[in-house]
N, C-alpha and C positions, 0 to 999 in steps of 0.2 A: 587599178589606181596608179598613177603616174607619179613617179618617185622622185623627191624635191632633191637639189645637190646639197653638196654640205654647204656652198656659199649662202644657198635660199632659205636656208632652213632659218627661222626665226624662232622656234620654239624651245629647240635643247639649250640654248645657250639662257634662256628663262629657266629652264626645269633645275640645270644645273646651278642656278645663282641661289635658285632658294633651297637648293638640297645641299650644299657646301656645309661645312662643320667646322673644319680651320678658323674660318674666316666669316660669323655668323651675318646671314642677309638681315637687314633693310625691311621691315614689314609694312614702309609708309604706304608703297602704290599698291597694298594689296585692299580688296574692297569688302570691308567689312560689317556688318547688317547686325552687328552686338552695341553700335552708339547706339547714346540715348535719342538724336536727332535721326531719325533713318530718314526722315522726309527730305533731307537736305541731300542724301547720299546722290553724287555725278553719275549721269548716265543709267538711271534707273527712271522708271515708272512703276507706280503698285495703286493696285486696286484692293478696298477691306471686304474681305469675306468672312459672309456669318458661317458659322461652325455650322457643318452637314449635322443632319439630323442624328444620336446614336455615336457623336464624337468619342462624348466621354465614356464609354463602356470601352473602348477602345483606346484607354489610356492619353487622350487627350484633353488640352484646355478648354472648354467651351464657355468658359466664364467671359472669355470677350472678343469683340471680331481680330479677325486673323487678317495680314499683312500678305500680298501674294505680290512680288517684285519679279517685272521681266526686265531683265540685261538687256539693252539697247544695242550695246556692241555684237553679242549673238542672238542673231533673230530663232527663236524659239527654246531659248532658256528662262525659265523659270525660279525664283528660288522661295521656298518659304521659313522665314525664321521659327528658331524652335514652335513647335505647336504642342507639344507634348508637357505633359506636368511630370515635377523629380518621381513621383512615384511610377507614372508611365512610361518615364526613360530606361527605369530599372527595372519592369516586369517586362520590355519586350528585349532588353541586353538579356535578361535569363532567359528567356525564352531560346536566343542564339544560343549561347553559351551550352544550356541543359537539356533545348529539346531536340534543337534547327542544327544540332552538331553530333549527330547518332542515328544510327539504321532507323529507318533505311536509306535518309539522307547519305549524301557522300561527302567524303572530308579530305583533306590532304596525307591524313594520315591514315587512309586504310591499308594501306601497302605496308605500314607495321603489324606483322601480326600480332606482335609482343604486346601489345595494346588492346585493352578492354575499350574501345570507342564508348560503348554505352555507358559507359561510367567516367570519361573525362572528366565531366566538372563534379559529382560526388565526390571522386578523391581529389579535388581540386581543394573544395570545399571541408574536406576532414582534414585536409593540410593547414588551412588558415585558421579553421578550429582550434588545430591544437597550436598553433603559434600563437593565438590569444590566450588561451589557456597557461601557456609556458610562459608568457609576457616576454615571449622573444620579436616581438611585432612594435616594436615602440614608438620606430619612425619609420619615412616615407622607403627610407632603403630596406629596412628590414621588411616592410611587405612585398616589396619590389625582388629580392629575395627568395620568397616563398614561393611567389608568383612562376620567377624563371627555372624554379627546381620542379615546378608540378608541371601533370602532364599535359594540362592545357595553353601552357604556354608556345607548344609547336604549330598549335593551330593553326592555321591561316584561309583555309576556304573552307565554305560548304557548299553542297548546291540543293535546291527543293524542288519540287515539281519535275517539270522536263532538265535531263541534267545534263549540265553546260559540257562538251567534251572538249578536253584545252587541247590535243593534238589537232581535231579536225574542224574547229571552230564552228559546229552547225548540232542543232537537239537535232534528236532522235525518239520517234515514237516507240523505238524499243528499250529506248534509256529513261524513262518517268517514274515518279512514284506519286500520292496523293500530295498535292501541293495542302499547307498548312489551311484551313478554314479563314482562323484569325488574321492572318496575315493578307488573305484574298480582301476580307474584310476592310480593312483598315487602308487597303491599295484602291479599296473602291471608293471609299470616303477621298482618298487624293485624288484620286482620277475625278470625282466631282468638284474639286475647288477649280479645275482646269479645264473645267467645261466634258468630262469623259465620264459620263455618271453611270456607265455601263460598262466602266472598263474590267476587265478580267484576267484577274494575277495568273499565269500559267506557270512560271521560272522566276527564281531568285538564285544570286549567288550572295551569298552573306563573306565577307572579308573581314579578317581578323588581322590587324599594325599594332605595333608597337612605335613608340616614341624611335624615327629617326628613319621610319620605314619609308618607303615611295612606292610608286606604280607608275610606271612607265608610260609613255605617250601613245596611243594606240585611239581605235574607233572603234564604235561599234554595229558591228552589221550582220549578227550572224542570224537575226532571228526573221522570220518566211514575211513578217509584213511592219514595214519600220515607222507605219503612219501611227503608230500606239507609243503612247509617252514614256522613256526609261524613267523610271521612280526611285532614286538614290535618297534612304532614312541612314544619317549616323546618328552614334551617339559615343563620351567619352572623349577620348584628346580631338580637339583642335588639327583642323589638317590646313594645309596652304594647296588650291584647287585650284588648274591651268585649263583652260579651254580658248581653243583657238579657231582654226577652219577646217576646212576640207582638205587641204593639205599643210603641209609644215611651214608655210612659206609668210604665213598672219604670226603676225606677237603676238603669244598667247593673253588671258583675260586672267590676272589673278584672284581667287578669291579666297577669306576664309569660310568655314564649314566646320561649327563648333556645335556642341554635344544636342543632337535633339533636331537642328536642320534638315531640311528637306529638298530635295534638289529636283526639276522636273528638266529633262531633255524631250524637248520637238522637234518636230521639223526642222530646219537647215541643223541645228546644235545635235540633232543625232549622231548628224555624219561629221561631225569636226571632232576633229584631235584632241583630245584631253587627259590629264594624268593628275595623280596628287606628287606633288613636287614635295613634300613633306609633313608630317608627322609630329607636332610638337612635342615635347618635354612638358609637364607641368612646372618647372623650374620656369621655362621662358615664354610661355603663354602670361600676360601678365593681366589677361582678361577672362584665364577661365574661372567657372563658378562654379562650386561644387555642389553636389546635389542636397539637399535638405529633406533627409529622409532620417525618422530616429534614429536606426539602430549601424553598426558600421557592417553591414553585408559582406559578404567576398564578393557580389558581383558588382557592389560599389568601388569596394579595394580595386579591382579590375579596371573600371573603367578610371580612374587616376592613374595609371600607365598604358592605357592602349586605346585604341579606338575599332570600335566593330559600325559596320556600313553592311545595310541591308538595299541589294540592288535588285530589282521586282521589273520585270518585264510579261506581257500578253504578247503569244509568239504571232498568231492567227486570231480570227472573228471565231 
């Protein structure tokens, strides 16, 4: 790939404006798919899709057609606004959190061995217990708090199935484990909104942010055949999402990607540049909405200071 100068580059001098702290950006040009008018939104088209058959067993809405918007500025991106119901936002966040982050899964933290991996979020969870119980949890710091004292707050990656190796950027048939059932499941229902009704989850990396966090600009190309859709599900804070071209030399395409969105990459959007430029706060999101579930869960506590993104890729037919 042929490396842009600093003059051409058009995209760090984006990633930086909305990752700044000093001095807080500007959310006007970013394009946002949580107005009440989405049909009005510039430079989009969307076609209504009826929920796949077997949605809602899979923690989805299927009370009414679904909203599928391709980005005009990148040919082959897709976005679909939340499709998931608050109860199926929070059973597949636990799912990351208690299942998708423990052997035989891989985590960022298996190089501690001081660390019971299989038990992160248990003792996660007996820590917020007992701060309800103590009524030391009163407000949003005090849970925020507990959060950053427990073990699971180091978290930051997982991987499932074929497992992503970050030194040499390429799976390996001797690096896999069972990729999740559920999860294949629920990837196949999205690959059917996009016309891929046979698609087949092999790799996921699940990403664990915290409010203020980013990810850098990079592409993605590591997996044997690129003609298969990347499936990006968050859920949790609000992030500000940069997608540009093939190289750094396009203004990148600002978007947000709030709790429950779904992102599809194709063709030419495979290969372009993209990063989350940031991370909001619930303090300055002033449009997020919190989940409407009765009871106050830890893994609801969680997702009001972080945001988890489940990235699902079919490496090969």
């Amino acid at each position: 790939m042929v490396m842009d100068s600093v003059d051409d580059d058009h995209f760090m001098p984006r990633f930086k404006y909305y990752k700044q702290k000093l001095n807080p950006p500007s959310f006007d040009d970013v394009l946002d798919f949580s107005v009440d008018d989405q049909q009005q939104l510039d430079g989009c088209t969307f076609t209504s899709i009826t929920p796949p058959a077997d949605s809602s067993r899979s923690g989805l809405d299927a009370s009414s057609k679904w909203k599928l918007f391709e980005i005009d500025a990148v040919p082959g991106l897709y976005f679909l606004p939340n499709p998931f119901t608050d109860e199926g936002q929070i059973l597949w966040s636990r799912r990351c959190l208690e299942e998708y982050a423990k052997p035989p899964n891989k985590t960022n933290l298996d190089i501690n061995k001081k660390l019971d991996i299989s038990s992160l979020w248990s003792e996660t969870c007996q820590d917020v217990k007992m701060g309800l119980e103590d009524n030391t949890m009163s407000d949003e710091k005090d849970k925020l708090g507990v959060f950053k004292s427990s073990p699971i707050w180091g978290l930051r990656w997982a991987t499932l199935g074929y497992h992503h190796n970050w030194d040499t950027k390429v799976y390996s048939e001797s690096e896999k484990t069972i990729f999740p059932a559920e999860l294949n499941q629920l990837s196949r229902i999205f690959g059917t909104v996009i016309g891929c009704p046979d698609y087949n989850a092999q790799a996921a990396i699940v990403n664990f942010y915290h409010a203020g966090s980013t990810l850098s600009a990079h592409t993605d190309s590591s997996e044997h055949d690129l003609t298969f859709p990347l499936i990006s599900v968050s859920f949790g804070l609000s992030a500000v999402f940069l997608i540009g071209g093939e190289t750094k030399k396009r203004r990148p395409k600002a978007i947000f990607i709030r709790s429950g969105d779904v992102l599809f990459m194709t063709k030419q959007s495979r290969m372009s540049y993209h990063a989350v430029a940031r991370v909001l706060s619930s303090a300055e999101d002033t449009k997020m909405k919190k989940l409407s579930t009765p009871n106050e869960s830890p893994v609801k506590m969680y997702l009001e200071s972080s945001r988890i993104n489940m990235n699902v890729r079919q490496l090969r037919s």
